[in-house]
PyMOL Python script that loads the backbone (N, CA, C, O; Angstrom):
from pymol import cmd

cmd.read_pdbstr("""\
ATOM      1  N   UNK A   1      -4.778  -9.099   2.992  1.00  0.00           N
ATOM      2  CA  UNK A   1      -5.497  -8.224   2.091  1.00  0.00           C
ATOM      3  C   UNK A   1      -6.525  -9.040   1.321  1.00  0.00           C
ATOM      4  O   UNK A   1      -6.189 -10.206   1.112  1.00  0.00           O
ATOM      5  N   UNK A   2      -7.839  -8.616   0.809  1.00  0.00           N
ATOM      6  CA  UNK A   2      -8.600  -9.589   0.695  1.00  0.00           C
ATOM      7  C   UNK A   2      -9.183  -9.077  -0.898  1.00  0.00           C
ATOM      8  O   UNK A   2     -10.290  -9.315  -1.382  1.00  0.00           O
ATOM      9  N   UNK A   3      -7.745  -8.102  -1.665  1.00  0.00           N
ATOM     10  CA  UNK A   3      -8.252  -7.898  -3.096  1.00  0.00           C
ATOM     11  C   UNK A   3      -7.217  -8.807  -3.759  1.00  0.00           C
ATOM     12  O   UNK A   3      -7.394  -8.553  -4.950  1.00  0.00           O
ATOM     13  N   UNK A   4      -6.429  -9.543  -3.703  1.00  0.00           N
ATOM     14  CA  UNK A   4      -5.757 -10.764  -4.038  1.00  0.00           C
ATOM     15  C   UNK A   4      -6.423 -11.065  -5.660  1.00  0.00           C
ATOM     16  O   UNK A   4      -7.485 -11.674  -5.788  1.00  0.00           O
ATOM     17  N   UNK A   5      -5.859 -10.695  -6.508  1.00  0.00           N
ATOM     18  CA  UNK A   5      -6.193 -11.066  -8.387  1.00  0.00           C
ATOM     19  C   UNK A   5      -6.354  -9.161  -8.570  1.00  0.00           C
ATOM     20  O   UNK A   5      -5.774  -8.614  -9.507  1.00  0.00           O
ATOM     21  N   UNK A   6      -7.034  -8.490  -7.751  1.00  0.00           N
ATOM     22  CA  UNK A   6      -6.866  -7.240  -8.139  1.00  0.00           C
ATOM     23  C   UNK A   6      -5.830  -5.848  -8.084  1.00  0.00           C
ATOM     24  O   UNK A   6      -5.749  -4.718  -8.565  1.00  0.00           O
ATOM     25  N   UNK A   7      -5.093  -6.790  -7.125  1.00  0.00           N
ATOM     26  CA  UNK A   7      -3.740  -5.715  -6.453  1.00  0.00           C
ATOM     27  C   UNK A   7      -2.353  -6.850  -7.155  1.00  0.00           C
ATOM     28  O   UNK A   7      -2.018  -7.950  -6.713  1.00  0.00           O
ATOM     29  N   UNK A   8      -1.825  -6.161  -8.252  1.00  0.00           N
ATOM     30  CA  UNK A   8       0.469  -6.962  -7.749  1.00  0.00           C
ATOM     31  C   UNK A   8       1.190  -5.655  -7.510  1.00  0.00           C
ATOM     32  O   UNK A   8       1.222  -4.518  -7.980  1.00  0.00           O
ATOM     33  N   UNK A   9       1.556  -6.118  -6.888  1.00  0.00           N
ATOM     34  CA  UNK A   9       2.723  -5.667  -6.057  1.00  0.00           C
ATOM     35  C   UNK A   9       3.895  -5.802  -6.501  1.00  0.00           C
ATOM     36  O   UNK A   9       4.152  -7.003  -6.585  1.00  0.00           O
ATOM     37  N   UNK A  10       4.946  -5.001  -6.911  1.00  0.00           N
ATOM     38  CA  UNK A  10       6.513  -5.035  -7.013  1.00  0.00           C
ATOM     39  C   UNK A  10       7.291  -4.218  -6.209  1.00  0.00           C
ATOM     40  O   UNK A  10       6.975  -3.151  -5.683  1.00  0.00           O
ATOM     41  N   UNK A  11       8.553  -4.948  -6.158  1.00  0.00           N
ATOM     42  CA  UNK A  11       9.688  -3.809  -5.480  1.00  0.00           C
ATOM     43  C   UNK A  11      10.771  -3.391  -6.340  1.00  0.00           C
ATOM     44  O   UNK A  11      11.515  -4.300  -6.709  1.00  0.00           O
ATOM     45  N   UNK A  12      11.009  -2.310  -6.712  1.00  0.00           N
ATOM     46  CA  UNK A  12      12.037  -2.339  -7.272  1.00  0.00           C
ATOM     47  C   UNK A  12      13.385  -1.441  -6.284  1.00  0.00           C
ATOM     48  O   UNK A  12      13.341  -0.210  -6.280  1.00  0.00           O
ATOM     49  N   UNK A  13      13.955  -1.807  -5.887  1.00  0.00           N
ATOM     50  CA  UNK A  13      14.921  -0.962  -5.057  1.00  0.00           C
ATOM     51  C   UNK A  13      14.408  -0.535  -4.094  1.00  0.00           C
ATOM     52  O   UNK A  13      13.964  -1.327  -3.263  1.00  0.00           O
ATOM     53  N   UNK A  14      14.299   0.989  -3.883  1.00  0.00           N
ATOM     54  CA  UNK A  14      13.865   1.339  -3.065  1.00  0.00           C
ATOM     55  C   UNK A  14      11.761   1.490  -3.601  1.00  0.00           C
ATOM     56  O   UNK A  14      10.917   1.499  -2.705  1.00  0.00           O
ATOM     57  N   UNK A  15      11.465   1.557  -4.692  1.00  0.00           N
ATOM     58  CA  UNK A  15      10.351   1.912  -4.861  1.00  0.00           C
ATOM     59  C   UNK A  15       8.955   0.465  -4.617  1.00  0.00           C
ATOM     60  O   UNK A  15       9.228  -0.702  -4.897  1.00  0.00           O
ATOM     61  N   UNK A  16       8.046   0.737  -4.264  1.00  0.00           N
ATOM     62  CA  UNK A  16       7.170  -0.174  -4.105  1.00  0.00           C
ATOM     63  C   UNK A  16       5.948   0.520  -5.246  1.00  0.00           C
ATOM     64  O   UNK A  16       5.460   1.628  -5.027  1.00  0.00           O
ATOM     65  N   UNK A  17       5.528  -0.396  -6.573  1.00  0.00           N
ATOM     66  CA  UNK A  17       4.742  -0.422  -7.500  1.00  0.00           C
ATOM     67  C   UNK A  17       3.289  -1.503  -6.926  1.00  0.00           C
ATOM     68  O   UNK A  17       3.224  -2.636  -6.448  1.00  0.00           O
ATOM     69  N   UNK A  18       2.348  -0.525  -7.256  1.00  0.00           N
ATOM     70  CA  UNK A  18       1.063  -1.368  -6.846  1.00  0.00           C
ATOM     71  C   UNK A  18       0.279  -1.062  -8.702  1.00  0.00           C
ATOM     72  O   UNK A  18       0.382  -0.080  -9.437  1.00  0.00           O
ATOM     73  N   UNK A  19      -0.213  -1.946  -8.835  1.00  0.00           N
ATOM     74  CA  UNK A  19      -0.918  -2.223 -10.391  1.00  0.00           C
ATOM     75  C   UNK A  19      -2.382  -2.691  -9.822  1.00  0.00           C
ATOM     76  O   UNK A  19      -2.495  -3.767  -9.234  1.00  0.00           O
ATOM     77  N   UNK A  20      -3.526  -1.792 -10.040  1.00  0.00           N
ATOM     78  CA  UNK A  20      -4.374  -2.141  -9.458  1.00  0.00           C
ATOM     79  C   UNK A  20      -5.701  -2.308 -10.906  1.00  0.00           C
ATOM     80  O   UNK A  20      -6.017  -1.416 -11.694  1.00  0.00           O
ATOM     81  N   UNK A  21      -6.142  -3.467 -10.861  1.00  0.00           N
ATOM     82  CA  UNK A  21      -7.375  -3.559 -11.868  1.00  0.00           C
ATOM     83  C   UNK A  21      -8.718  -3.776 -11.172  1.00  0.00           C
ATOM     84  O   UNK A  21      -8.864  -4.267 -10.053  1.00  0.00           O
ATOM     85  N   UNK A  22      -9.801  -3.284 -12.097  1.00  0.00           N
ATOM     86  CA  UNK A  22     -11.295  -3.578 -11.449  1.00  0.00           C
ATOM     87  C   UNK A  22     -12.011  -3.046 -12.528  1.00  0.00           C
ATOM     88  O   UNK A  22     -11.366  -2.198 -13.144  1.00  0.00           O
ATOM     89  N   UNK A  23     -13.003  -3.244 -12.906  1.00  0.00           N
ATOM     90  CA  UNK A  23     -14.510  -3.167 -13.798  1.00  0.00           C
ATOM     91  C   UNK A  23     -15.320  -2.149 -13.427  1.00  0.00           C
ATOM     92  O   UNK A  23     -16.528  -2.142 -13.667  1.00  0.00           O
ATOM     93  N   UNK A  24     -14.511  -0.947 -12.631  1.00  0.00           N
ATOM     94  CA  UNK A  24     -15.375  -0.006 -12.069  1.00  0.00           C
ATOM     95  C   UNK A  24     -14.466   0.594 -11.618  1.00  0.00           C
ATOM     96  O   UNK A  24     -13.439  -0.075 -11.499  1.00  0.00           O
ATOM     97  N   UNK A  25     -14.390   2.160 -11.139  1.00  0.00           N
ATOM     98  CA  UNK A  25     -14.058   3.425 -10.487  1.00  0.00           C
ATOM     99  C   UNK A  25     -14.370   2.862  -9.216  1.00  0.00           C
ATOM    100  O   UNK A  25     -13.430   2.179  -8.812  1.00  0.00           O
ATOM    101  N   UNK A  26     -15.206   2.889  -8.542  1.00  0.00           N
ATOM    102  CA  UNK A  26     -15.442   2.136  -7.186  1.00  0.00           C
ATOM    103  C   UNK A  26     -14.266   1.301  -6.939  1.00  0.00           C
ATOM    104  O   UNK A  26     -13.370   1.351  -6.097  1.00  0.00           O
ATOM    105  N   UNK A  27     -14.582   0.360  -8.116  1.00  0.00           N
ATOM    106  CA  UNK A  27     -13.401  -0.875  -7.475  1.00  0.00           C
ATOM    107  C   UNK A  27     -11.799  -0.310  -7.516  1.00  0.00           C
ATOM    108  O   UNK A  27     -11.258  -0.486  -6.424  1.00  0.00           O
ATOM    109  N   UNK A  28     -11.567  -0.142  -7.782  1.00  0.00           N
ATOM    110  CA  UNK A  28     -10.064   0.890  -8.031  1.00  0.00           C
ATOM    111  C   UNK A  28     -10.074   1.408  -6.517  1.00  0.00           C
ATOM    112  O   UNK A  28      -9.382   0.899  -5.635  1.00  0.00           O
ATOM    113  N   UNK A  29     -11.077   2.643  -6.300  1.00  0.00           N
ATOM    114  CA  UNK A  29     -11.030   3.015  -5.339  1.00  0.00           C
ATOM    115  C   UNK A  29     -10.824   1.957  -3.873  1.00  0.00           C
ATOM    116  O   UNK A  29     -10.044   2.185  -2.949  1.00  0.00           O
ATOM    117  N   UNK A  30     -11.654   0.913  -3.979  1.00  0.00           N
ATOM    118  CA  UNK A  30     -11.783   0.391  -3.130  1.00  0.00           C
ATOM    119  C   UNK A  30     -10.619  -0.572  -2.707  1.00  0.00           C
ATOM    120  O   UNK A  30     -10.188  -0.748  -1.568  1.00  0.00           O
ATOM    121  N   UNK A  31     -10.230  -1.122  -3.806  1.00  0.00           N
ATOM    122  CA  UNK A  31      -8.950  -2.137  -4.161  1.00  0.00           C
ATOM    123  C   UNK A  31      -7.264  -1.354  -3.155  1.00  0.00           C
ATOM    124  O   UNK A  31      -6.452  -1.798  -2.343  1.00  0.00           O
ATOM    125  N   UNK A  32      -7.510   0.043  -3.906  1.00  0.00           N
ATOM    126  CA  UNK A  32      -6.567   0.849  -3.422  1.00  0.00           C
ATOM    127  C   UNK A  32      -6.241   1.330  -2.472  1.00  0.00           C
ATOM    128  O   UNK A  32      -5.088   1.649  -2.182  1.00  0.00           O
ATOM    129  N   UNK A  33      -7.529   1.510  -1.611  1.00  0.00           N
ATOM    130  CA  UNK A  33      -7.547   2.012  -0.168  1.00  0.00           C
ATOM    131  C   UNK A  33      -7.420   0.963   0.895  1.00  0.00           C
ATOM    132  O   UNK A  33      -7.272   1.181   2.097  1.00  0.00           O
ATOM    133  N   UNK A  34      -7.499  -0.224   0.292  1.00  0.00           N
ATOM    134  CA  UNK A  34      -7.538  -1.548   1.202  1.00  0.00           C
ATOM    135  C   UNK A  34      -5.349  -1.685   1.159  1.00  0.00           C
ATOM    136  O   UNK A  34      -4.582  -1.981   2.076  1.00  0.00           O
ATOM    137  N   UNK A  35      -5.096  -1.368  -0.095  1.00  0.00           N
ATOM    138  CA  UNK A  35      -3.617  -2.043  -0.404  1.00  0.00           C
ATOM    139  C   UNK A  35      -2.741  -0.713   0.000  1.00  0.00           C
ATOM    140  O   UNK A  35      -1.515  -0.801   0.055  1.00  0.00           O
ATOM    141  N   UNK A  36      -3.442   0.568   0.291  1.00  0.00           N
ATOM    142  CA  UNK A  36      -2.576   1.634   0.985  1.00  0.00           C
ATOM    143  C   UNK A  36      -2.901   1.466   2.563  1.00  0.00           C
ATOM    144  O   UNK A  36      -2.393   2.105   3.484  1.00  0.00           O
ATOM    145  N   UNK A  37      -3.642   0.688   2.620  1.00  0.00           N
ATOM    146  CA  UNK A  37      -3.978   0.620   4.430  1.00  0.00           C
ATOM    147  C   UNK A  37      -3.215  -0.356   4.942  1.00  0.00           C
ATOM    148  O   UNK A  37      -2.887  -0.117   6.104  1.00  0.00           O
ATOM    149  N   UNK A  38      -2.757  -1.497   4.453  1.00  0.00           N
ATOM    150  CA  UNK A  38      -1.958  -2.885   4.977  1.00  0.00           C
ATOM    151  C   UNK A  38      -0.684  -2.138   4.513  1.00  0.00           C
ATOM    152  O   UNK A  38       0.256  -2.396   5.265  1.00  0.00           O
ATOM    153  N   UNK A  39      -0.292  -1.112   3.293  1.00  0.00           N
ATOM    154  CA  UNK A  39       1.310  -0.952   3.103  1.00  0.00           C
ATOM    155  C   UNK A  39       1.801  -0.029   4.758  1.00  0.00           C
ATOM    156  O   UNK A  39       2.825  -0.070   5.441  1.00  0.00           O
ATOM    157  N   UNK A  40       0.271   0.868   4.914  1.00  0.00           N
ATOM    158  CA  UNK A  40       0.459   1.786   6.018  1.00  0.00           C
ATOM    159  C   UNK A  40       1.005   1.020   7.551  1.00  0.00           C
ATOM    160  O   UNK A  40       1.931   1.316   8.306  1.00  0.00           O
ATOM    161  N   UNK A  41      -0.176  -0.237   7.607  1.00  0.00           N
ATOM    162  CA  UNK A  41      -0.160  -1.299   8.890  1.00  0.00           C
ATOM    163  C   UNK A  41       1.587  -1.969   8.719  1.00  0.00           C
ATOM    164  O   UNK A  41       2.245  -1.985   9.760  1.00  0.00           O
ATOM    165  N   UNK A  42       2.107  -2.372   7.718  1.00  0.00           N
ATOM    166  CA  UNK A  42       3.157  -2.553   7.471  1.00  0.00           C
ATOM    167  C   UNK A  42       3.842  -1.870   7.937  1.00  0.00           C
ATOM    168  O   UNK A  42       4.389  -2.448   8.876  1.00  0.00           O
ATOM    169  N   UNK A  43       4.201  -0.800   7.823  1.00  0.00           N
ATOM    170  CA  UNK A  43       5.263   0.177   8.332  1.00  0.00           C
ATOM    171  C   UNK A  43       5.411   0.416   9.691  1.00  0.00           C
ATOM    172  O   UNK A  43       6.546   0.617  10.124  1.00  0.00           O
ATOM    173  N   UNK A  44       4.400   0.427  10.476  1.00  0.00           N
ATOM    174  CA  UNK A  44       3.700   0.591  11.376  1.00  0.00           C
ATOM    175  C   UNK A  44       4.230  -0.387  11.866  1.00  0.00           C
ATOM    176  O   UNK A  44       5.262  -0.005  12.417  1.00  0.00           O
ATOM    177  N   UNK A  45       4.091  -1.514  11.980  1.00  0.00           N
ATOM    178  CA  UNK A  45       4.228  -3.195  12.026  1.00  0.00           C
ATOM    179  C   UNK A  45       6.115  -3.600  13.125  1.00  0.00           C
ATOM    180  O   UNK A  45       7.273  -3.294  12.843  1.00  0.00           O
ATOM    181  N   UNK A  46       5.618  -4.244  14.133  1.00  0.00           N
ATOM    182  CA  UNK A  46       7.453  -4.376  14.473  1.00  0.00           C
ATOM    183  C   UNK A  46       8.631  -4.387  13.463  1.00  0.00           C
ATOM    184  O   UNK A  46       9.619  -3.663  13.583  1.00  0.00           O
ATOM    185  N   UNK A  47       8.511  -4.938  12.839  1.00  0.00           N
ATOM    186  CA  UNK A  47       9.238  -5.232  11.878  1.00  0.00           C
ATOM    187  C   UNK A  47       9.808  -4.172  10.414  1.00  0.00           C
ATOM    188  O   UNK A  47      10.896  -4.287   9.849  1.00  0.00           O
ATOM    189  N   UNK A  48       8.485  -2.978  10.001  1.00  0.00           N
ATOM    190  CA  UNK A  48       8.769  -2.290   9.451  1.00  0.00           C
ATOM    191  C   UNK A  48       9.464  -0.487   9.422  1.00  0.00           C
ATOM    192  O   UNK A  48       9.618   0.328   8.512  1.00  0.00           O
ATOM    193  N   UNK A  49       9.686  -0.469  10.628  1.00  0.00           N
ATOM    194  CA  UNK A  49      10.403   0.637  10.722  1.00  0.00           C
ATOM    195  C   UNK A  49      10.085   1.242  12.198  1.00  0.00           C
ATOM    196  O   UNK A  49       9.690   0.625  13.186  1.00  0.00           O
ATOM    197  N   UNK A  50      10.409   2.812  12.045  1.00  0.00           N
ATOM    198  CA  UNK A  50       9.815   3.288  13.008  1.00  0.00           C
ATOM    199  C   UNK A  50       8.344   3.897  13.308  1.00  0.00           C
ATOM    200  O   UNK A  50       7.785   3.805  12.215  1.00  0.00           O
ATOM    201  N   UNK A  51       7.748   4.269  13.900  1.00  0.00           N
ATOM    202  CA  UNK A  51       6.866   5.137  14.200  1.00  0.00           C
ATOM    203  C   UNK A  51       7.102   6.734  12.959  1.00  0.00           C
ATOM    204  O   UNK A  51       6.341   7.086  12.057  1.00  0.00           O
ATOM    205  N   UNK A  52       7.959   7.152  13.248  1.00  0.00           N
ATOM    206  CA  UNK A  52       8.162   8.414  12.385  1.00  0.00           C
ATOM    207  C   UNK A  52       8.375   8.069  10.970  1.00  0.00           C
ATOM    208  O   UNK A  52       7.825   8.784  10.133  1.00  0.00           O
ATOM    209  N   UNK A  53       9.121   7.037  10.569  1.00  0.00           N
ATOM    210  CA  UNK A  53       9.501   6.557   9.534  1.00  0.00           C
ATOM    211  C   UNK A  53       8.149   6.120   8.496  1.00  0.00           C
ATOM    212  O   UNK A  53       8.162   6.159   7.265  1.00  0.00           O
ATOM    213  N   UNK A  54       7.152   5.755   9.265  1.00  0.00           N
ATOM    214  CA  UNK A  54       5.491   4.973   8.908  1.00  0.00           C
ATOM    215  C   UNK A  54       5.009   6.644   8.336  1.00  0.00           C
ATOM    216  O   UNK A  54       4.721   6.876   7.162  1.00  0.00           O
ATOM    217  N   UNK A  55       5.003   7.721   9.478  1.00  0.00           N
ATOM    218  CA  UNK A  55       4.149   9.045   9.412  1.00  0.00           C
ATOM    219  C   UNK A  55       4.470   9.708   8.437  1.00  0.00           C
ATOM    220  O   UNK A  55       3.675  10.318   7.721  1.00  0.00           O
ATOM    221  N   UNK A  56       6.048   9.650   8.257  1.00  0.00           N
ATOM    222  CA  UNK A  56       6.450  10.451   7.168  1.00  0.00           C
ATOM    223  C   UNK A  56       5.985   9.693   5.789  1.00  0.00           C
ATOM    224  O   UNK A  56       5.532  10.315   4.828  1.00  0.00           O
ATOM    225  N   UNK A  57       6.129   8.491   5.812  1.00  0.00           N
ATOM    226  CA  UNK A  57       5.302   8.162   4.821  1.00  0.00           C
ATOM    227  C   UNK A  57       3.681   8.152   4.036  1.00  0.00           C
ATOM    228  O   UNK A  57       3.098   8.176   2.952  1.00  0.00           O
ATOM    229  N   UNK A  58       3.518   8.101   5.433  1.00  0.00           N
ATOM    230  CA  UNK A  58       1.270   8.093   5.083  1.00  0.00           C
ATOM    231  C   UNK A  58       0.885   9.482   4.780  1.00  0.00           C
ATOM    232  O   UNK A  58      -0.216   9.812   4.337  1.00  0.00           O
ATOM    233  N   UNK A  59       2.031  10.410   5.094  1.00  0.00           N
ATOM    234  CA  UNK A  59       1.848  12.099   4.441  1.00  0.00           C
ATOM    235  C   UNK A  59       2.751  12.140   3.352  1.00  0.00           C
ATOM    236  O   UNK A  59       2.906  13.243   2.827  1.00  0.00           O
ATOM    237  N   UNK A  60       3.285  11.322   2.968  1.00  0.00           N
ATOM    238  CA  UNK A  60       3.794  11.751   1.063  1.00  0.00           C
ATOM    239  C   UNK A  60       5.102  11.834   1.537  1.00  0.00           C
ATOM    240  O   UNK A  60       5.897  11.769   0.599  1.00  0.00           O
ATOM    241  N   UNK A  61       5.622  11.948   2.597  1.00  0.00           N
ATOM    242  CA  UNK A  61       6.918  12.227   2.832  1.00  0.00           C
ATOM    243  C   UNK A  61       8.114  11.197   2.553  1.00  0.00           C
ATOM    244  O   UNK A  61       7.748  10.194   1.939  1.00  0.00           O
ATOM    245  N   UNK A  62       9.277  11.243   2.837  1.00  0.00           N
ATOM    246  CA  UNK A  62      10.331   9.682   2.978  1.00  0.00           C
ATOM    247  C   UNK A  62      10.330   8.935   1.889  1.00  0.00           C
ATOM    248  O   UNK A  62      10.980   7.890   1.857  1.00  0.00           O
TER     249      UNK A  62
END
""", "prot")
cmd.dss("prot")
cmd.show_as("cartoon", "prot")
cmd.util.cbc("prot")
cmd.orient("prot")
């Protein structure tokens, strides 16, 4: 991810917290859509679940 000082990240249990800062509406936007696209590639990812498990998530679901 290449917003690194603008994205932390926590886990708490089951929940994943993203804290996102920037000097602009743009940047927010932009910061955010980069750190919901790698959580998405993550899931997605061998390692992070299934296929259905990723979908139900990137629609609000799970």
């Amino acid at each position: 991810m290449d917003d690194d000082g603008w994205v932390t990240t926590t886990v708490e249990g089951k929940v994943v917290k993203a804290t996102i800062s920037s000097d602009s509406v743009d940047g927010l936007k932009r910061a955010g859509d980069d750190w919901l696209a790698c959580l998405i590639a993550a899931l997605k990812g061998p390692r992070g679940g299934s296929e259905n498990e990723a979908e139900g998530s990137e629609n609000g679901e799970g």
